[in-house]
BATOR-71066 format. One record per residue (C-alpha): chain; x, y negated, z negated; residue in three letters. Coordinates in Angstrom, 1 decimal, always signed. Example, Ala and Ser with C-alpha at 12.3 -4.5 7.8 and 13.67 -1.06 7.14 Angstrom:
% BATOR-71066
   mido     east    north       up   migu
      A    +12.3     +4.5     -7.8    Ala
      A    +13.7     +1.1     -7.1    Ser
END
This chain:
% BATOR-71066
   mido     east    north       up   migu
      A     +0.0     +0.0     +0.0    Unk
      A     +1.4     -3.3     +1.3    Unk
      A     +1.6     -6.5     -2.2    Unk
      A     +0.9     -9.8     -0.3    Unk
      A     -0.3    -13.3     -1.3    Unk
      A     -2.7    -15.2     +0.4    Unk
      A     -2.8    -19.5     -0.4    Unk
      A     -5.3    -22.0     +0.4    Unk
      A     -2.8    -24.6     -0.6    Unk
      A     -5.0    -26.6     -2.9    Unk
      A     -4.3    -29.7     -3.7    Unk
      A     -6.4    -30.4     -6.8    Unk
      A     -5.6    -31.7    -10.1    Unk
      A     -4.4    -29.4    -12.8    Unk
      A     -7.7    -28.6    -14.7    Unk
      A     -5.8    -29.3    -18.2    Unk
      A     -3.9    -32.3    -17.9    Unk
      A     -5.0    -34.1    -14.9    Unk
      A     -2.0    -34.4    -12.9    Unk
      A     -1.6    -33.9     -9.2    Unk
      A     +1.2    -33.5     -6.6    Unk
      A     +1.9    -35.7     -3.5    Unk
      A     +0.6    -33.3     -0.6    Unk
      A     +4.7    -33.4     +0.7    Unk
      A     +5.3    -31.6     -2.5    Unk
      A     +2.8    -29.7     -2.5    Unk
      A     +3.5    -28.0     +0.9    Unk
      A     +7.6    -27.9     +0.1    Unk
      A     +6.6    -26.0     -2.7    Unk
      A     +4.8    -23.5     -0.6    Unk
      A     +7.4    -23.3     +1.5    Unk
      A     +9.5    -22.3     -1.7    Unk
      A     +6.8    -19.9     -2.7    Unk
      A     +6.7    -18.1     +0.2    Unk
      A    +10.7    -17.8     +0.7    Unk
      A    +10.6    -16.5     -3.0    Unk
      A     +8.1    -14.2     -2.2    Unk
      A    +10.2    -13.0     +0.6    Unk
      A    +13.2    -12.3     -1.7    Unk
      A    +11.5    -10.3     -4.4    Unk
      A    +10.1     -7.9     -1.5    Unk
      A     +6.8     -8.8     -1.0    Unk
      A     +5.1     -7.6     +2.1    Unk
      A     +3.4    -10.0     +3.4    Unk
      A     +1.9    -13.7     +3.0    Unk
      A     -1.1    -15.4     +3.9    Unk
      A     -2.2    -18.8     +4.6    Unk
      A     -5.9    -19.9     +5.1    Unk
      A     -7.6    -22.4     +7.0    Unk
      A    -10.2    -25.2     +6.1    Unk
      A    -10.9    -28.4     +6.5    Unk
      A    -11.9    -29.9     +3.2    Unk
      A    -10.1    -32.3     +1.2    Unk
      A     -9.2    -30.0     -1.8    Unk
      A     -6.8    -27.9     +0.4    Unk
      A     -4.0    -29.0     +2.5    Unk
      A     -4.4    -25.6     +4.8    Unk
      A     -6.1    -27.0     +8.1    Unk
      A     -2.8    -26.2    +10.6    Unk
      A     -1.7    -23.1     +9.4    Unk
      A     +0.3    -22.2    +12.1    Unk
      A     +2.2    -25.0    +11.7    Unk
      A     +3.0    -23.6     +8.2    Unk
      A     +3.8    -20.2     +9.1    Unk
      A     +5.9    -21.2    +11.7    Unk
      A     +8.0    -23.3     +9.1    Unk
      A     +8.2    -20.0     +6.9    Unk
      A     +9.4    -17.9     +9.6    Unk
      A    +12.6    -19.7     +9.9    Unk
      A    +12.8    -20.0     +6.2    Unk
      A    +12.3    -16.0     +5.8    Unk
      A    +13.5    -12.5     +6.5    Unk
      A    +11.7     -9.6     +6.1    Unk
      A     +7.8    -10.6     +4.7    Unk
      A     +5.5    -10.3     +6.9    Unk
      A     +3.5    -13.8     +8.3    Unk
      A     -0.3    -14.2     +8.6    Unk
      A     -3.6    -16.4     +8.7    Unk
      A     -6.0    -15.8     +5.8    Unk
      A     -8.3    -16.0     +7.8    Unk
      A     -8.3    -18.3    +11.3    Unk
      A    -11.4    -19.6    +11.8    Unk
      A    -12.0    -18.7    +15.4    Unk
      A    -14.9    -19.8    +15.6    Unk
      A    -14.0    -23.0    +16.4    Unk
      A    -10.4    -22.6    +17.7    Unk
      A     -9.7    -22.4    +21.5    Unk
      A     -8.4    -18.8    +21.6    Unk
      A     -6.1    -19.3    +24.3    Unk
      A     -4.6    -21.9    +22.2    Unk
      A     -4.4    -19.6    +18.8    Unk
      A     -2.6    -16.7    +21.3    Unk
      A     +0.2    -19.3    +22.1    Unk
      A     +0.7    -20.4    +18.4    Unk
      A     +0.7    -17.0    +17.2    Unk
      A     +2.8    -16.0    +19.7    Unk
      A     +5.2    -18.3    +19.5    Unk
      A     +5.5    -18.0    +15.7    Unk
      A     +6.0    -14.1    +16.3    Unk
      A     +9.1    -15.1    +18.9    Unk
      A    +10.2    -17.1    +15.6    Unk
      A    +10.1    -14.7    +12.9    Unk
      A    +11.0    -11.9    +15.3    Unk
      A     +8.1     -9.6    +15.3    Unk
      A     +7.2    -10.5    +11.3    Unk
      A     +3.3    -12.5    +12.7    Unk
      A     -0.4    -11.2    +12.1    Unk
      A     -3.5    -13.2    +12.4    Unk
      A     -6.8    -12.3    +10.6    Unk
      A     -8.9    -13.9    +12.1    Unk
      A    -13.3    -14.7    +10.9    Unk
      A    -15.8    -17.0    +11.2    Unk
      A    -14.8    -19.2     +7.4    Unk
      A    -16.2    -19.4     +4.2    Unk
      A    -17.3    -23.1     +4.8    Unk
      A    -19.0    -24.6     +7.7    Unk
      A    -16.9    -27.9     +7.6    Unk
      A    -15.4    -26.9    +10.7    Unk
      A    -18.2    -26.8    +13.2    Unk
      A    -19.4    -30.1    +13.3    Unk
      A    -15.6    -31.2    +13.2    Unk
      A    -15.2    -29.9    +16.2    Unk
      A    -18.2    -30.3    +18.0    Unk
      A    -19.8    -26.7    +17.8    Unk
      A    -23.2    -26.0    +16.8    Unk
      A    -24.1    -24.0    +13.6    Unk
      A    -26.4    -22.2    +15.3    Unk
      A    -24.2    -20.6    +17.6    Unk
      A    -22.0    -19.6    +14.1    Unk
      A    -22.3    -15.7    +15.0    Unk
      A    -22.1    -15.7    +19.1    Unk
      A    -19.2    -18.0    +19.0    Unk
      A    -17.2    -15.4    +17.0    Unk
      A    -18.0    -12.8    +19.0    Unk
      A    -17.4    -14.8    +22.3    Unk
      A    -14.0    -15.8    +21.4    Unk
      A    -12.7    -12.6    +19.8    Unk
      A    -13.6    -10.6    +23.0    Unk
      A    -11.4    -13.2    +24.7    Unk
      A     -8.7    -12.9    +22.2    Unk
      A     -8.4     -9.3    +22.5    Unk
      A     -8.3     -9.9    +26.0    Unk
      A     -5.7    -12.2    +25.9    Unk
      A     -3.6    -10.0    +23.7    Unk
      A     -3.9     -6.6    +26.4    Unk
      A     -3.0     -8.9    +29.4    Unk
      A     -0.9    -11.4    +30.7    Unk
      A     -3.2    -12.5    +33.2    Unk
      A     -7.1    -13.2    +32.4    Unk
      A    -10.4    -12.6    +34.2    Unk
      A    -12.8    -13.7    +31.2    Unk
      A    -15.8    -15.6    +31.6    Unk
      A    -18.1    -16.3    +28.2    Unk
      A    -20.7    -18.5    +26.7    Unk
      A    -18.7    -20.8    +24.7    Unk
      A    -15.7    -21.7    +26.9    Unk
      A    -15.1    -22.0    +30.7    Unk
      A    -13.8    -18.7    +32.5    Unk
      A    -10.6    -17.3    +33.4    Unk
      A     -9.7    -16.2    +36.2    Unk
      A     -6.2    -14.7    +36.3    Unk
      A     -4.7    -17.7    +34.5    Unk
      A     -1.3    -16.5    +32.7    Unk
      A     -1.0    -17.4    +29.0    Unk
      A     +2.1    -17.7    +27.5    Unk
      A     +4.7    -16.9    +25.8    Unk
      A     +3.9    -13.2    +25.1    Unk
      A     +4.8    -12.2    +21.7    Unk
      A     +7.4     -9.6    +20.4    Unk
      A     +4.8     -7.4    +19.0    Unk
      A     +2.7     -5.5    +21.6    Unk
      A     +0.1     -5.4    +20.7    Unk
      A     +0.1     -8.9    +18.5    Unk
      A     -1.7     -7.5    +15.3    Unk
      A     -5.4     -8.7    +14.5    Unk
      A     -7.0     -8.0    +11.5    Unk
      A    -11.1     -9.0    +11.2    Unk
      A    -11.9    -10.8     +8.0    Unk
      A    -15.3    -10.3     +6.3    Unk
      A    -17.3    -10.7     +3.5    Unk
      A    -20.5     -9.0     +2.9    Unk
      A    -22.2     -8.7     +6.2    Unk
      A    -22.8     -5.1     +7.4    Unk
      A    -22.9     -6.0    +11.5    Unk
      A    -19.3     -7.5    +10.5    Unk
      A    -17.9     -4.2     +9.3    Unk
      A    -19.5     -2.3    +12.2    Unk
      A    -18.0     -4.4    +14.7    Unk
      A    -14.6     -4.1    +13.5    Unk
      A    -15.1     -0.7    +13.3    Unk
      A    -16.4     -0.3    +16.5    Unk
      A    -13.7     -2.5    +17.8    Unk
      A    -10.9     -0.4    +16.4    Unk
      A     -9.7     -3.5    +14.1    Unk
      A     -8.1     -3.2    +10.7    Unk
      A    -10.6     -4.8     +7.9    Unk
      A     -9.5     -7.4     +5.7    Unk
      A    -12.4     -7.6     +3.1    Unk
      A    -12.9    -10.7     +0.7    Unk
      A    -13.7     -9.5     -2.6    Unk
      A    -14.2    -12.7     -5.3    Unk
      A    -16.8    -11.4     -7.5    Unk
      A    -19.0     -8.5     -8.8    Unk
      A    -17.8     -5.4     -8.7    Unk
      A    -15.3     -3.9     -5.7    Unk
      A    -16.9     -0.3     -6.0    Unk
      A    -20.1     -1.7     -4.4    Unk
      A    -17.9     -2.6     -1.3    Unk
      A    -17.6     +1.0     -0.6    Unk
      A    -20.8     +1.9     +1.9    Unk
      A    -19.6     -1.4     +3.8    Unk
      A    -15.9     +0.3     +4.1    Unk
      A    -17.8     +3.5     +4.9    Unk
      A    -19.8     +2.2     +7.7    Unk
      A    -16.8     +0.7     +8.9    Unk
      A    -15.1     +3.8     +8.8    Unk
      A    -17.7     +5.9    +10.6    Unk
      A    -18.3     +3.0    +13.5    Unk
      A    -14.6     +3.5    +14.0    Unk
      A    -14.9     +7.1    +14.1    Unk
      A    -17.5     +6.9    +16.2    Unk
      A    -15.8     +4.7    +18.8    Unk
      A    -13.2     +7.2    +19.1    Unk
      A    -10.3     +5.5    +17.4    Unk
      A     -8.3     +7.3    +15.1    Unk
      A     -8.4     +7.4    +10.7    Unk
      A     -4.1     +6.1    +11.2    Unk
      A     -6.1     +2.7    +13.1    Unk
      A     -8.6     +2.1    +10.5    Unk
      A     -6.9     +0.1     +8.1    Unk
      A     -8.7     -1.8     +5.3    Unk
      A     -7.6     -4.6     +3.1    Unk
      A     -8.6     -6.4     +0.3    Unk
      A     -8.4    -10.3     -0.5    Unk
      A     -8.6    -10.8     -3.9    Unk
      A     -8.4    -13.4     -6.9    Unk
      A     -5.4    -12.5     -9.3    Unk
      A     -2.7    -13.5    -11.1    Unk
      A     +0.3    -12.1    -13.5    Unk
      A     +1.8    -13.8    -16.3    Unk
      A     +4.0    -11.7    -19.2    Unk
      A     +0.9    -11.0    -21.5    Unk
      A     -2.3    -10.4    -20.7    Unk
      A     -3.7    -13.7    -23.0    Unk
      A     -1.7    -15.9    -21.5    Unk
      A     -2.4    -14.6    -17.8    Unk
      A     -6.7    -15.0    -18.9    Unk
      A     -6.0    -18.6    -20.2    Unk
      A     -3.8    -20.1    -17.7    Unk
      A     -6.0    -18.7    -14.5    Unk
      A     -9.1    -19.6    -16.2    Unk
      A     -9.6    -23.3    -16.4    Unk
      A     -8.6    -24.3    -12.8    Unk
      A    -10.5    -21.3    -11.7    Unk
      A    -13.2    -22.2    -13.5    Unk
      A    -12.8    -25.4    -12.1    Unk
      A    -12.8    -24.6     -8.4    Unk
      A    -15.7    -22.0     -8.5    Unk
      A    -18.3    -24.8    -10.3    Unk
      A    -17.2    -27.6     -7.9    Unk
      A    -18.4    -25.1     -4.7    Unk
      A    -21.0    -24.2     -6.9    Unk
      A    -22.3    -27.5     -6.9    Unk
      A    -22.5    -27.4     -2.9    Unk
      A    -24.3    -24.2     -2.8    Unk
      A    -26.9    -24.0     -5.9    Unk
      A    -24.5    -22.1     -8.7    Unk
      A    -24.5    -22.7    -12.4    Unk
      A    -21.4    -23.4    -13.7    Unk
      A    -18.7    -20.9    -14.3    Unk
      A    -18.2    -19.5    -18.0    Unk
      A    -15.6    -17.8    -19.9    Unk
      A    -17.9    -14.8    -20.4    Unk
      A    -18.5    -14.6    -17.2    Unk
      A    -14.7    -15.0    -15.9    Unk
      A    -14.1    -12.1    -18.8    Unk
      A    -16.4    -10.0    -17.4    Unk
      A    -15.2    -10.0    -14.0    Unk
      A    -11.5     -9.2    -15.5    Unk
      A    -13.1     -5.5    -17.2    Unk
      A    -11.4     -2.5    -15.5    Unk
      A    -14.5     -2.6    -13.2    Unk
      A    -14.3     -5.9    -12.0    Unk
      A    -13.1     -7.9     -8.7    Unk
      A    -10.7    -10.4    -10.5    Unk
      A     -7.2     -9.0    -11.1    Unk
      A     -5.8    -11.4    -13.6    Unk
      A     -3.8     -9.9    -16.4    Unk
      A     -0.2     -8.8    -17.1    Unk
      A     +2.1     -6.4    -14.8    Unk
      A     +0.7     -3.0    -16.3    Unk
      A     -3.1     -4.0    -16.5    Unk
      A     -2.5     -5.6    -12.8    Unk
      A     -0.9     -2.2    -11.3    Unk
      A     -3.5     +0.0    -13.1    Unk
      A     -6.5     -1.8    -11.9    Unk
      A     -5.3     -2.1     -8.3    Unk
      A     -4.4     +1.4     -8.1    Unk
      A     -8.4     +2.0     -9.3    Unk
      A     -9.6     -0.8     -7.1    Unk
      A     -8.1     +1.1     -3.9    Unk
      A     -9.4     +4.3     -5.2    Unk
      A    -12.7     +2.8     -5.3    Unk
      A    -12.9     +2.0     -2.1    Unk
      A    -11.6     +5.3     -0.7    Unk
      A     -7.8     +3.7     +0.0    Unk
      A     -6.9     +0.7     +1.2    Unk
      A     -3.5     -0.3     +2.9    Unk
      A     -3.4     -4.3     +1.5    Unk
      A     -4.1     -6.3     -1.2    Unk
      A     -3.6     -9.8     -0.9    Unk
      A     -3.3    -12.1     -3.9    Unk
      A     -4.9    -15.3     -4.1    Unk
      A     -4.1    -17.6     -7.0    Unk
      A     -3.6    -20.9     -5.3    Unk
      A     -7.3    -21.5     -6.1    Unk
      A     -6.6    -22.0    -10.1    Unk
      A     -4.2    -24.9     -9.2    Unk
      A     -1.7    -23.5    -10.9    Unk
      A     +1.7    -25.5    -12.0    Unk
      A     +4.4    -24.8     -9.4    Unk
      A     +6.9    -23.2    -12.1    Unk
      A     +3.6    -20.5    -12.8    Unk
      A     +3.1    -19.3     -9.7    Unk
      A     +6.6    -18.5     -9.0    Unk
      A     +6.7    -16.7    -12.1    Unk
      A     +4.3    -14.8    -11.1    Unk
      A     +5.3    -14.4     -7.4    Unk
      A     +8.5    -12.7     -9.0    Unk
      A     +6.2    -10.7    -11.2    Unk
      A     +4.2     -9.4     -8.5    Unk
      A     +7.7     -8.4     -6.5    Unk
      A     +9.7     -6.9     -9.3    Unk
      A     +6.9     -5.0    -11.6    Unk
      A     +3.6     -4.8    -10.2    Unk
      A     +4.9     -3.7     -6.1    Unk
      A     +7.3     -1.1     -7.1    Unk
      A     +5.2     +0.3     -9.7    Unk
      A     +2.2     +0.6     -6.9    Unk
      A     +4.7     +1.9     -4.4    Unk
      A     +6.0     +4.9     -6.6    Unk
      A     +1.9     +5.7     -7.8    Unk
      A     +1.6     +5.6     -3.8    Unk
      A     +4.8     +7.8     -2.8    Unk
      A     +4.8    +11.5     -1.5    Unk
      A     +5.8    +13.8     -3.9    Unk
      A     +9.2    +15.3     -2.9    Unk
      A     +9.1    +18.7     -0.9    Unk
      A    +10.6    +21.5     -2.8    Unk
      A    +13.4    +23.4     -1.1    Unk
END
C-alpha cells in the first residue's frame, strides 16, 4: 500500500492564535513539505484544485511542476483536477510536460470538485455539471492513447487529427477517477478500467464497501483485469507523538474549516464529540499517534476489501508549518514502514 499526502494549501488563520502567513510563505513552505516528504520515503503527494479564497491551490500544475525539480523519487499528482471545467487538451500538455520534468514520477486524478466555484468562473453551466465530465474525460483518455485526435463532443469544438504535444514519459500517463458517494461515479470508473481514488471525510469507511464492490464488478464486467482495478482512499489525518496531542492540535482548525463550509451548505457546527467519534477505531478520521494511525489504516483497507493508497490530508486544520513537517516525518519513518511490513509476502521457505 502506497503512504501519500494530499494538500489544499489553505491559507487560513491558525484557529488558536489568529495568525496567518503571506501566501509566498505559505506556498515555499509547501514546497518544503513536499521535498521533506520525498526524503523520508513517501510515495506519493497530492495537490488539489479550487478556486476559493481559503486555499492557494487554483494552478496546481504549476505547483507540481516546481516540486518535480525539487524532488527524487515521490510520486506527483492532482487531488483532484477539476476537469470539468479545464480544456483537456490543455491539462494533457501540463501533465505531460511536468512528467518530462520529474522523469516519469506525474499522475492526475482527475473529478468534477467538491465546490462549484469553478463553473461560473469559467463560463460553464451548472447544469451541464455531469455531461461535461463525461465529455472531457472521453477526450482525455483519448488524448492520452494517441498522438493525433479525431474527437468531436458536446462541450468543446472537435478534433480532427490535431497533434497534441509533448507526449509524456509514462505510456500510458496515469489517471485515477476521483469520487465521493455517487454510485454511477464508481460504475463508470469501473467500466472504464480507471483506478478509484475515493474521498472519505466522515462516517464510517466500511459503508464505502458496496460502492468499491460495484466498482469492482463493472470493471470485471468490462473485461479488465483485478491487477487494473486499483482503489484509493483520501482521507483526513494527522500524526503527532501521542495520541492527546495529535486529537487537540488537529481539532480546532478542523473544526474550524468543516463549520465555515458548513455555513455554505446547511450544517450545524462541528463538535468535539463529534470529531471524537469520528477518531473511534471505526471511524473515517485517522488522527492519532504512529501506532493507532498504522492500526486503523491497516483495518480501514481491510474494510474496504484492499486498497492500494491512502492519501493524507491535514492541510485542512491549518496546521503550524513546524507541525506538519513533524508529522510528514512521522508518517515516512513510523507509520509507512510499519504498513509496508503488515503488507509484505511472507518469505518462501526453502
Amino acid at each position: 500500500m502506497q503512504i501519500g499526502i494530499d494538500s489544499f494549501v489553505a491559507s487560513v488563520p491558525d484557529a488558536l492564535t489568529g495568525q496567518n502567513l503571506s501566501p509566498s510563505d505559505r506556498l515555499n513552505h509547501l514546497i518544503e513539505e513536499i521535498v521533506l516528504a520525498d526524503e523520508v520515503g513517501l510515495d506519493v503527494f497530492g495537490i488539489g484544485e479550487h478556486h476559493r479564497a481559503e486555499f492557494l491551490d487554483s494552478a496546481p500544475e504549476t505547483l507540481l511542476a516546481a516540486a518535480a525539480i525539487k524532488t527524487k523519487h515521490i510520486r506527483l499528482t492532482s487531488a483532484v483536477t477539476v476537469l470539468s471545467a479545464n480544456d483537456p487538451v490543455r491539462v494533457f500538455q501540463q501533465f505531460a510536460t511536468i512528467d518530462l520534468l520529474s522523469r516519469g514520477r506525474v499522475e492526475m486524478i482527475v473529478g468534477r470538485g467538491s465546490f462549484v466555484e469553478a463553473y461560473p468562473l469559467f463560463g460553464l453551466d451548472l447544469r451541464d455539471y455531469d455531461s461535461l465530465f463525461a465529455d472531457k474525460l472521453n477526450l482525455l483518455l483519448a488524448l492520452r492513447e494517441n498522438t493525433r485526435v479525431h474527437w468531436s463532443g458536446k462541450h468543446r469544438p472537435p478534433l480532427s487529427g490535431q497533434a497534441v504535444y509533448p507526449r509524456p514519459l509514462q505510456n500510458p500517463l496515469p489517471v485515477w477517477l476521483g469520487v465521493g458517494g455517487t454510485p454511477a461515479s464508481f460504475e463508470r470508473a469501473g467500466r472504464l478500467g480507471l483506478p478509484l481514488m475515493v474521498a472519505i471525510i466522515g462516517g464510517e469507511p466500511h459503508r464505502f464497501r458496496p460502492l468499491v464492490d460495484l466498482y469492482r464488478e463493472a470493471g470485471r464486467h468490462a473485461g479488465h483485469s483485478p491487477e487494473k482495478l486499483k482503489v484509493g482512499v483520501h482521507a483526513l489525518g494527522y500524526v503527532a507523538d501521542t495520541d492527546q496531542q495529535a486529537a487537540d492540535e488537529f481539532f480546532p482548525g478542523y473544526a474550524q474549516s468543516f463549520t465555515e463550509i458548513g455555513r455554505e451548505r446547511g450544517w450545524p457546527p462541528v463538535t468535539r464529540s463529534q470529531f471524537e467519534a469520528l477518531r473511534k477505531p471505526k471511524g473515517a478520521i485517522l488522527v492519532s499517534d504512529p501506532n493507532i494511525v498504522a492500526d486503523k489504516l491497516i483495518a480501514f483497507s481491510e474494510a474496504l476489501g484492499g486498497i492500494s493508497r491512502l492519501s493524507f490530508q491535514m492541510s485542512i486544520a491549518s496546521l503550524p508549518h513546524v507541525k506538519r513537517m513533524h508529522a510528514i516525518e512521522l508518517l515516512g519513518t513510523r507509520v509507512a514502514p510499519r504498513i509496508r511490513k503488515h503488507v509484505e509476502p511472507a518469505p518462501m521457505l526453502a
